[in-house]
C-alpha positions, 0 to 999 in steps of 0.5 A, a space after each residue: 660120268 660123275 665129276 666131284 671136285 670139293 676143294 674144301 668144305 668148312 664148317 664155321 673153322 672146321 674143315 671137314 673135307 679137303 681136296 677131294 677130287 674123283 670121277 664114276 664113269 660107269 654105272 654100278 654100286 660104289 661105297 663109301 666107308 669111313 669112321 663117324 664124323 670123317 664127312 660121308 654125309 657131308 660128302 653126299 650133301 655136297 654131291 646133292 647140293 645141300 651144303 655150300 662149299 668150294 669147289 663143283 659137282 657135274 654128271 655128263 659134263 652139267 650141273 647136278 640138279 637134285 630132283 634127278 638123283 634118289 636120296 635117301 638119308 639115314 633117319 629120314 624125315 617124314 609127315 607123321 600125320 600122313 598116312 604111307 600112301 599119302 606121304 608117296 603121293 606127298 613125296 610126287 608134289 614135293 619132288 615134281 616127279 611123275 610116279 614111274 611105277 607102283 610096284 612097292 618094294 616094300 609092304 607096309 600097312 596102307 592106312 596107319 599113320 606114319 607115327 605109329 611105325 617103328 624106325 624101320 617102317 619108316 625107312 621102308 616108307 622112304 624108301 618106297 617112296 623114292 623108288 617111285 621113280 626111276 633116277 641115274 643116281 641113287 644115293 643112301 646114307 646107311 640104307 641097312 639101318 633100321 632094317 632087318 635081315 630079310 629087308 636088307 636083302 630085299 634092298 641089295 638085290 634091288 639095287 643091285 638090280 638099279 645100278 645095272 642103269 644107274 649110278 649107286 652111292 652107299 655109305 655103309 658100316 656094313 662092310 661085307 655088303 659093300 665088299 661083296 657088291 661093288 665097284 669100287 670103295 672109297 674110304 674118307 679119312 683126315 678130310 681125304 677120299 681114296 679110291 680102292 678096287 676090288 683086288 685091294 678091299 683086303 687094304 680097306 680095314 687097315 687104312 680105317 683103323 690106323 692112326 697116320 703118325 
């Protein structure tokens, strides 16, 4: 089970989250939406311990430790000097992690450094570089971006295949995606969270777009 309690999360006097109390008892894709700057990445920094604020995450009753969780930003950060196949082993060192498997999900060129890729490229690179491994949480901030449609595809049928063992967290604009493939949906607003199930997604849009009075 993954417990986060965020009492709150302050940058300098901004709070950005407040609150925010919720527990993922099963494994399975959940998502989380919001309009931009609401705090979903904040929200995932918090969960992998990147960020200082109030309050704690625990997953079966421990401390979260980082190198257990898949993270995946959304634009992220690579040696561009590396070639992919250097940065997968890179990635190994800076992780302290076993390479699991080498089946690749994605195809990108062996011997080209990493500058010479296009914004997808990279985010294929990343993400092969993370599923090197196997975790019990994956988290992706905007995954689909970048990405073409037959990439996305690629991506949600292989994590949907992941959350079979694991747990999945995805922040998405990509509404249809989350709709169709998870659990459960959490919309962060006014420095809140609020849990919708699958027979209230129809609810989601509203509670985005409406001004509180």
């Amino acid at each position: 089970m993954l417990n986060v309690i965020i009492q709150k999360k302050k940058y300098d006097s901004k709070t950005v989250l407040e609150n925010i109390d919720f527990d993922i008892v099963e494994k399975g894709i959940y998502g989380f939406v919001g309009k931009n700057g609401q705090g979903k990445t904040t929200l995932f920094k918090c969960i992998l311990g990147l960020n200082v604020f109030d309050g704690k995450i625990e997953f079966n009753n421990e401390k979260l430790v980082l190198k257990n969780i898949a993270w995946c930003p959304t634009e992220p950060d690579l040696y561009e000097d590396l070639t992919a196949y250097e940065f997968y082993d890179f990635y190994q060192e800076l992780t302290n992690c076993k390479r699991q498997t080498t089946n690749l999900l994605f195809d990108v060129p062996e011997d080209k450094l990493l500058k010479s890729f296009s914004t997808g490229m990279k985010k294929k690179t990343y993400l092969n570089a993370i599923f090197q491994n196997n975790h019990q949480i994956y988290i992706l901030d905007e995954p689909f971006n970048g990405l073409d449609l037959e990439s996305n595809y690629v991506l949600m049928n292989f994590l949907k295949e992941k959350s079979k063992d694991s747990i999945v967290l995805i922040s998405s604009h990509i509404l249809e995606i989350l709709y169709a493939n998870c659990k459960s949906i959490f919309v962060i607003k006014d420095r809140n969270i609020k849990k919708f199930e699958k027979d209230n997604f129809n609810e989601i849009e509203e509670v985005i777009f409406t001004i509180m009075p």
